[in-house]
N, C-alpha and C positions, 0 to 999 in steps of 0.2 A: 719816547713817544708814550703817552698816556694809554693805558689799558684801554680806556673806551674805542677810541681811534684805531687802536691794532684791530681790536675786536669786526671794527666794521669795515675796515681791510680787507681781514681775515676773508668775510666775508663774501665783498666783491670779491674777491679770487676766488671764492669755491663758484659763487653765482657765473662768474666768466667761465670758470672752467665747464661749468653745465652746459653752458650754452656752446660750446667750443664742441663737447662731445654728442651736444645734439641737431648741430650744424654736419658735422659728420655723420651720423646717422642719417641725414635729410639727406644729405648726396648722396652715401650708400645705396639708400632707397631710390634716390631718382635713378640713381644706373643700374640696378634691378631694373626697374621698370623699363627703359629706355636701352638697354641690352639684354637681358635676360629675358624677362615677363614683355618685352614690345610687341615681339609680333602676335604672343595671344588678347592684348589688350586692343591691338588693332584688329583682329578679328572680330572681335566681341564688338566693338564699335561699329565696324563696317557689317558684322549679322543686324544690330538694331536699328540700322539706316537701308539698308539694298535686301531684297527677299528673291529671291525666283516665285512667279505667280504663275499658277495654271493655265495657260490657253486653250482653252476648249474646240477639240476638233468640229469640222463641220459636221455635222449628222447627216446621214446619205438619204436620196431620197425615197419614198416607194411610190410606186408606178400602177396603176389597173390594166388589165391584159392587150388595153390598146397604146399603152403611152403616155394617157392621160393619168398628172399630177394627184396621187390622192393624199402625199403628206412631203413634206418640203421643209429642209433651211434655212431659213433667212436669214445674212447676217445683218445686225443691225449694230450704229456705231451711236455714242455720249462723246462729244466734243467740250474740251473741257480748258480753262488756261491759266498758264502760270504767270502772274504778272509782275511778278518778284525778278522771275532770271532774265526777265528781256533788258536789254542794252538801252538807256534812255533816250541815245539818239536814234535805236532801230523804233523803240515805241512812238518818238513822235514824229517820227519820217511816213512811216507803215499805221497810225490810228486810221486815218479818215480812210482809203483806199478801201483798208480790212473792212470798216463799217459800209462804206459803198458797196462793197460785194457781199456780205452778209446781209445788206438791206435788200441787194436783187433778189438776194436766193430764201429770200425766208419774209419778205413781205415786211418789217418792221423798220420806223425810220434809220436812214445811218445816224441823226444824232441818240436815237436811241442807243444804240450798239458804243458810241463813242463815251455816253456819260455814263453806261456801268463798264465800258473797261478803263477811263479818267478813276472814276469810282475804287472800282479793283486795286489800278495801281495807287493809289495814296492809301487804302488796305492791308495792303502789302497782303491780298488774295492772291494765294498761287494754288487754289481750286474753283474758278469759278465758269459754270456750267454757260457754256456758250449753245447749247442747240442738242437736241435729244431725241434717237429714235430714228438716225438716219438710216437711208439703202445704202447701196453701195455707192451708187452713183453720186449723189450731194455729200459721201464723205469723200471722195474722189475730190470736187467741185472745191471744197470749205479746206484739204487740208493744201491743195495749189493755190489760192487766195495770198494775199501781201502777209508778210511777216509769218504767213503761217506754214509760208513757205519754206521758211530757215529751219524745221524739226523742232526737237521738244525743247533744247536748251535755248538755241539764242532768238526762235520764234514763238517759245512757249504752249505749242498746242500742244494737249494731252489728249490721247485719242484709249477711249473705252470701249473694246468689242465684247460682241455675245452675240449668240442666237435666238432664234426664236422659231417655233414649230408652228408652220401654217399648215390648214386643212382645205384645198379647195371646194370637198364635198360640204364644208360645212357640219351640221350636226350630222348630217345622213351619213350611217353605218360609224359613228363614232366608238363604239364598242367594239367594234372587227376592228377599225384602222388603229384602236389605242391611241392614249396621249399619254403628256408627262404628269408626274407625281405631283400635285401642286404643293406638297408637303416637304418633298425632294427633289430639288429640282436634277433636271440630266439624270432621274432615275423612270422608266418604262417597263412597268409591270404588267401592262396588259395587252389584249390585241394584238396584230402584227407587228407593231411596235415593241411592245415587248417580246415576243418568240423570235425576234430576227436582231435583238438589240446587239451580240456581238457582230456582226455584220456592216449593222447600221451607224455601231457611234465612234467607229474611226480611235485614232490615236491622238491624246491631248501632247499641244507643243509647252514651252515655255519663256517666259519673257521675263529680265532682269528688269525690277526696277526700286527706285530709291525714296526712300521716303523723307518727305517735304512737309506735313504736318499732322498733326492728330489723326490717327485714322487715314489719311493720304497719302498716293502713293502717285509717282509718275514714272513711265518708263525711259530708264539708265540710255539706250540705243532705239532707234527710232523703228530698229528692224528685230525681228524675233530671235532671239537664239538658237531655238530648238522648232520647229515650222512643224504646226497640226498637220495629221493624214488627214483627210478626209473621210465618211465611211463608205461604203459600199454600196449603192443601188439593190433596191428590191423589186422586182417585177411582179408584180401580185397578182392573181386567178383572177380577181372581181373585177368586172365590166362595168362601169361605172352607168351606161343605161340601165340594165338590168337592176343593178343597186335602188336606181331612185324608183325605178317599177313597184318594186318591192316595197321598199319606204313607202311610199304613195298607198298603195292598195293596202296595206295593212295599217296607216293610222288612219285611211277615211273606215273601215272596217271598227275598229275598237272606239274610234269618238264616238258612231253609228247606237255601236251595242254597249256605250261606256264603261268599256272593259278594265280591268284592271292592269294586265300587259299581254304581250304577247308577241311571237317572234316570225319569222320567216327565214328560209335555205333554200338557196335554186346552188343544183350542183349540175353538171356535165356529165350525163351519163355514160360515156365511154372513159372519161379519164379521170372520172373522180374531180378536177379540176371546180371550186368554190364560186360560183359569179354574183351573189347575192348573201349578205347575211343580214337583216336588220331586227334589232329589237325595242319596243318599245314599254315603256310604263308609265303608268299614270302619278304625275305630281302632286304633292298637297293640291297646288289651284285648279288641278283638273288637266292641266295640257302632259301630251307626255312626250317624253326622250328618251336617252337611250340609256337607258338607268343601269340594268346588268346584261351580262351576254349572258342570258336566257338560251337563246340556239344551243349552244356548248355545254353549259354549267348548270343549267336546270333539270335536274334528274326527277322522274315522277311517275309514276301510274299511267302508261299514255291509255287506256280503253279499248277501244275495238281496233285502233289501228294495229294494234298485234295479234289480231283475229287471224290475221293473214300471216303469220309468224306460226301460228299454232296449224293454221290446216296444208300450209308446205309442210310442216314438220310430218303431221300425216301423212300424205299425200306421198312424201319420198318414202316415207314406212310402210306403206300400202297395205296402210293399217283400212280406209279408207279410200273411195275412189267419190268423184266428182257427183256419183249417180245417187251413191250410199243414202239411204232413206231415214231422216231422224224426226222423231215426233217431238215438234214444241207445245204441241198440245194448247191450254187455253191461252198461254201469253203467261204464265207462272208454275213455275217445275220446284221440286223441294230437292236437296242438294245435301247428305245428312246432316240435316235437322234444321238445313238452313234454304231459302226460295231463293231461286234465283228468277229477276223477271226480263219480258220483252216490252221493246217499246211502243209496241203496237195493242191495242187493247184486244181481245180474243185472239190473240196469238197468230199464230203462221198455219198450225196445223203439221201433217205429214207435210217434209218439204226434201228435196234434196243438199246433199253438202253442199253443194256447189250454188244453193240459192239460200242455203242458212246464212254463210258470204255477204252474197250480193243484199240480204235484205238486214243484214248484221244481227241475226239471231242470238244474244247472249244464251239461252237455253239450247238451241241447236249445236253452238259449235260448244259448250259443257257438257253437252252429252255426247258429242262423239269424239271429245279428247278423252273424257272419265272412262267411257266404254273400251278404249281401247288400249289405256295405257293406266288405269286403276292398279291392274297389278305388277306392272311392273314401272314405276313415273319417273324411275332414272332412265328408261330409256328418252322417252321425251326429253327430261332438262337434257341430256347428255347430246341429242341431235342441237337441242338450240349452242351447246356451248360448245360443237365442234366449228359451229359459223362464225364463234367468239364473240359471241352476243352479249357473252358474262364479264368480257372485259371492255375499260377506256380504249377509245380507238388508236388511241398515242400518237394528237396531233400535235403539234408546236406551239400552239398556242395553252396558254398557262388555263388552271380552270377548271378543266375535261371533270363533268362528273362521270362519278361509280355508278354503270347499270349494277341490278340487286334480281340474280335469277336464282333465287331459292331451289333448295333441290331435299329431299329426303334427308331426315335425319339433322337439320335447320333447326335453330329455335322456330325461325318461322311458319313452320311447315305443320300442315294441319290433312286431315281426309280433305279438308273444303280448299287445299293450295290448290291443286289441278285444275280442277272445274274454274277454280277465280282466274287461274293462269290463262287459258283458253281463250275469256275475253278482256284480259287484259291488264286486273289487277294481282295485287299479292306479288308483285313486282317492279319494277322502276328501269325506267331509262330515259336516255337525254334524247331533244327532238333530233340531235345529228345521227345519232348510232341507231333509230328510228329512220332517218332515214337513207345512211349507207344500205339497213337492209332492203329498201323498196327500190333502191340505185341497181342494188344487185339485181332484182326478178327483172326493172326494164332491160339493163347488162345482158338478159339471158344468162342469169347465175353467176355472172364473173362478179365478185364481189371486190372491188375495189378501194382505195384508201381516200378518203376529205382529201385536196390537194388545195393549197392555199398560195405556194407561192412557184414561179415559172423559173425565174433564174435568178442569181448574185451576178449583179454590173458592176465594172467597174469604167466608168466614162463608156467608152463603146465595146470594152473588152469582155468575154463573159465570166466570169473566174468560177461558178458552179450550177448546175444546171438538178433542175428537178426532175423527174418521168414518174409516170404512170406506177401507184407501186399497187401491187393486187396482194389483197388482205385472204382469200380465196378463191381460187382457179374453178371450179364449180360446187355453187352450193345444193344445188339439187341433179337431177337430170334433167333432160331437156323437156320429155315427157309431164317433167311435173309443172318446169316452168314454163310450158307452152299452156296448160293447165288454168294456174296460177294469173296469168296476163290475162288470158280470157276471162276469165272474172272480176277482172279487177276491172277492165273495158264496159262489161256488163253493169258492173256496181252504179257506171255514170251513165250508161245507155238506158236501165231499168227499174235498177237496186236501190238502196239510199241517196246516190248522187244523179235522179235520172233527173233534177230540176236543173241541172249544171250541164247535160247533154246538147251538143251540137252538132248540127247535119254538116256543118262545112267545116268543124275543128275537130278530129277526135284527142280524149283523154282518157288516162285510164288511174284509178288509186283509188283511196277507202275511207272514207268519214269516221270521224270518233268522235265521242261522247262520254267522258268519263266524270263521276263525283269526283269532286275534292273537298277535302275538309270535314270529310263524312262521320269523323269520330267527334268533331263537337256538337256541344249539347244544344244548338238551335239549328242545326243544319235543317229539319224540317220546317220551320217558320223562316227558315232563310234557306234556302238549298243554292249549291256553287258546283259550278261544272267548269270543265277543260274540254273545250272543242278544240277537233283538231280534220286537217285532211292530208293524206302525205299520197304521190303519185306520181305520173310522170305523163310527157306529152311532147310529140304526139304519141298516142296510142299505138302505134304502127313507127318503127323504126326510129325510137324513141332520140331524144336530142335531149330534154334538161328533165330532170329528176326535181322534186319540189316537197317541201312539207310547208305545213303553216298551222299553227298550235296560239292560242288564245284563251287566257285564262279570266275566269270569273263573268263573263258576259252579262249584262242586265235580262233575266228571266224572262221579263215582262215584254221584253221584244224576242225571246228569244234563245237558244242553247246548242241547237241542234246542229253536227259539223258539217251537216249538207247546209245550214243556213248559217251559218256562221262564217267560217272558215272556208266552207267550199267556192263560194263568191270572190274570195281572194286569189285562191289558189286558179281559177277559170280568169279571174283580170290578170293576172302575172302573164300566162300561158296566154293568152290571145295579144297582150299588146307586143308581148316578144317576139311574134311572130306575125305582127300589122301588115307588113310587108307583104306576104302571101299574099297573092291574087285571089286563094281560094277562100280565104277569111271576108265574107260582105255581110255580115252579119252584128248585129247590135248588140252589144254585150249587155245580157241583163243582170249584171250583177246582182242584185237584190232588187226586189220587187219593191219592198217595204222603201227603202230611201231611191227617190225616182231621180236624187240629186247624183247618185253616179251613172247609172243610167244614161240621165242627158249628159252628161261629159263625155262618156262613152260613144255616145251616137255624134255629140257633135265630132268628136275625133275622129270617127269612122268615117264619116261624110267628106271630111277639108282633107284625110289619107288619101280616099279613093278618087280624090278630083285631081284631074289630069290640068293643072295650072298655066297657065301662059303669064301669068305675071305673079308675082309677089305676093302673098295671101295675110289677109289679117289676122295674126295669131295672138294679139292682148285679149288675154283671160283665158287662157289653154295652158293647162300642166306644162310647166317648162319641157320635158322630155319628149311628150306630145309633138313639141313645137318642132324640136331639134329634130323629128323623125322626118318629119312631112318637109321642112327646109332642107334637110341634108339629102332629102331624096329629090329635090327640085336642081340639083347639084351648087347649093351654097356653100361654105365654109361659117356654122355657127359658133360663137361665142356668148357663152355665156357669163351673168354676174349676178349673184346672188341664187336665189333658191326659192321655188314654190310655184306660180303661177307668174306668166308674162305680163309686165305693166306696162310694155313699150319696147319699141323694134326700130332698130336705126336705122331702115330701109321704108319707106310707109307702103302700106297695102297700096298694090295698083302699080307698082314702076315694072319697068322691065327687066326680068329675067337675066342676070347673066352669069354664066356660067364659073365658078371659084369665086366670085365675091364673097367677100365676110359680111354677115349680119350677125346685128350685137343684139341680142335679148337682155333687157333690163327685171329678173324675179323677184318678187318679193311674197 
């Protein structure tokens, strides 16, 4: 054989033998894989195909002290199909039928519905969105329909849940009820929403399902794995009339005085229990909302409402009595080195404590806190901080500002803290802990805690229950707070609040007037004040506690908390108590705007008419409407929010008794 020939012999044989050793090797390998490495290759496979996805529990609901929904669940469903797994005879057995009942329930032709699932299938779309945003009931309806009846494989439907948080209030009291994070969703930082959210958001389930394309995903079983809990029921203090009371009288109030914001609190004087929180501010465009919870988290300088803070602290000290004689002199007293003035021009004169008070003498009540506790002014802080005035009240909801009660030996603190403290400033606190204290003196001294929510429901069961919790069992004697009310009744019978006086409603609590902003350098060609009123009513055997604090008011109409503020706080208190027989009187709320006035009066008019039929209530404050209807024994419903543009029943039909009449607001 020729050397060349051997040579390329030679060669096939080594080439074969390569190939012979790497054929073996390729088996090898395969039976590794295929016994050894199979079952984690099929894992890995079957992880990059099938996931377990989140189901999100339902969110429980909260309730206001009658029942009535103030934050809700909904689930809502994405119906979605896979045109790929269905069977070609179940697709063209089951198209038209499915299009026929998708065209009842959703108004679009069936050949619509037939040419994009034709469409789909020649696609080979096995994501394509059939209907979006359902209740419960039309996903009920869509997923018994033909073909869609067979589940996800051989009927192809793909069904997508979630929730969604409705507010029947609407925006009113949006900062009490909290919403969701728009940043994170299923997260609740705020409001009763958040302080109750372990409660409320229940246990997430889980559902296996497989993936079908890019990004796509369908569920493996038609049924859940792992089934959400539901959460928990809230039963919450606010009264959803009282609420919109609130609402109401405090934005006609700051539009009026085109305020910058301002808040309102109706509490329950015997239980602490919260019926009312609303805050509003003003938007770039002028309208306002409910921007922050101001009630809670706005800690500030309140003014003279803490006049009343300083002369119990007296008063139990007996340091002074009610008679004690203090010279305000001409209306400007010097304070070392510094004036302090009245807002009366020529002053008060020789007056007593108990009418420095009612006529809110800032130099009256700095001279008989200076006088009496100059040398020793830890006694003073020391009675405020046995009432825990110095601390957050420690509600549940997130927020709570830091009262700031300076005390000797303070960076703060100056000869000129006392005298400032007396009426108000050189210290800070929130309008709630402002007015826990004034809850306490209507209490008769029982100082009690904000109570915000009644109990945890679960369906009808109750699984935790709130009570009464008392922050202090007496903060003065009886003596002092028998005192105390008396003045406070006077303040509106004579004192600063006598334009808010009524012969057929008493009230009793105390107007403020505080600068803010006083350290910048135009405050004088611009001067900013905080009106405020905090009290309680009735004056006599007292039922809800109240404040109402409004910052920046327009000057030019106006600052004053008897004219600001105190109109709010006398519209809360009278319409909450409409009902009374002994209430026939016309709420003047403000002189100046004659537009609540007439609202007022016509309300009071169509209250006190003893009806034989149906009354016309378009264009009456929704709540208005529901008071005077619910008292003629109707069952109302309402939709929407504001004023009535129309009544399902017309003025003039007959009376009868449990009918539902629908109020249409806008």
């Amino acid at each position: 054989m020729p050397i060349e020939e051997k040579n390329i012999l030679n060669r096939l044989y080594f080439i074969a033998g390569c190939m012979f050793i790497f054929a073996i090797l390729i088996a090898l390998k395969l039976g590794d894989i295929q016994f050894i490495q199979g079952e984690d290759y099929r894992a890995l496979a079957e992880k990059n195909t099938t996931k377990n996805f989140t189901i999100p529990a339902n969110r429980g609901n909260v309730y206001a002290d009658d029942g009535s929904l103030i934050a809700s669940s909904v689930p809502k469903y994405d119906i979605r199909f896979d045109a790929v797994t269905v069977a070609a005879s179940d697709f063209k057995e089951q198209l038209v039928p499915l299009s026929n009942e998708l065209s009842k329930l959703f108004g679009k032709p069936s050949s619509y519905y037939q040419n994009v699932f034709r469409k789909a299938r020649a696609n080979k779309n096995r994501y394509l969105l059939v209907a979006k945003n359902l209740g419960y009931s039309d996903y009920i309806r869509v997923k018994k329909m033909p073909l869609f009846n067979k589940g996800p494989y051989k009927g192809g439907i793909i069904v997508e849940q979630r929730t969604v948080r409705e507010h029947p209030m609407g925006k009113i009291g949006e900062r009490l009820v909290g919403n969701e994070d728009r940043n994170n969703p299923g997260y609740y930082a705020v409001g009763l929403e958040g302080a109750f959210h372990k409660y409320l958001s229940g246990k997430e389930g889980k559902r296996l399902k497989q993936k079908i394309a890019k990004g796509q995903w369908k569920p493996v079983y038609d049924e859940n794995e792992v089934e959400p809990q539901d959460g928990y029921d809230v039963i919450s203090t606010i009264n959803v009339n009282i609420q919109d009371i609130a609402h109401h009288a405090l934005l006609k109030q700051l539009e009026y005085y085109e305020a910058d914001h301002g808040c309102v609190i109706v509490m329950d004087v015997a239980t602490g229990a919260i019926k009312a929180v609303s805050n509003l501010g003003k938007s770039r465009n002028g309208n306002y909302y409910e921007r922050f919870n101001y009630a809670i988290w706005e800690s500030i300088e309140p003014g003279s409402t803490f006049k009343t803070v300083a002369m119990t602290v007296a008063l139990e000290d007996k340091v002074i009595d009610t008679a004690t004689v203090v010279d305000t002199k001409t209306g400007r007293d010097r304070f070392y080195g510094r004036y302090i003035s009245d807002s009366k021009r020529g002053g008060f004169g020789k007056i007593s404590a108990a009418r420095a008070l009612e006529v809110s003498s800032n130099i009256g009540l700095a001279r008989l806190i200076d006088d009496a506790y100059k040398d020793n002014p830890k006694r003073f802080t020391d009675k405020i901080k046995s009432w825990n005035l110095h601390k957050p009240i420690g509600i549940p909801i997130k927020g709570e500002g830091h009262p700031v009660i300076p005390e000797q030996g303070d960076a703060r603190w100056s000869r000129n803290a006392l005298p400032s403290m007396a009426y108000g400033y050189n210290l800070q606190m929130t309008p709630l802990q402002i007015l826990t204290f004034y809850n306490a003196i209507a209490n008769d001294g029982r100082m009690v805690k904000p109570q915000f929510i009644k109990e945890i429901r679960a369906w009808n069961k109750q699984i935790e229950s709130f009570d009464t919790e008392v922050i202090h069992e007496q903060i003065a004697s009886e003596e002092t707070i028998k005192k105390i009310q008396a003045i406070l009744e006077n303040i509106v019978k004579r004192g600063t609040g006598k334009t808010l006086y009524s012969e057929y409603f008493s009230m009793a609590g105390k107007t403020g007037t505080a600068r803010t902003e006083y350290a910048e350098a135009d405050w004088e060609e611009n001067p900013r004040y905080v009106s405020s009123f905090a009290g309680y009513f009735p004056a006599n055997n007292p039922k809800y506690s109240c404040i109402v604090v409004i910052h920046k008011p327009s000057t030019k109409k106006g600052y004053y908390g008897a004219d600001v503020t105190g109109p709010v706080f006398k519209r809360i208190a009278q319409k909450i108590f409409t009902d009374s027989p002994r209430i026939a009187e016309i709420d003047e709320v403000n002189a100046a705007d004659p537009t609540i006035e007439k609202d007022y009066e016509t309300y009071f008019k169509k209250a006190q008419t003893r009806y034989q039929k149906i009354p016309d209530v378009i264009g009456m404050a929704g709540m208005d409407a529901v008071s005077i209807l619910e008292n003629l024994g109707l069952r109302v419903k309402i939709v929407g929010n504001g004023t009535v543009d129309s009544q399902s029943i017309p003025s003039g039909a007959k009376i009868e008794q449990g009918t539902q009449i629908v109020l249409n607001l806008s």
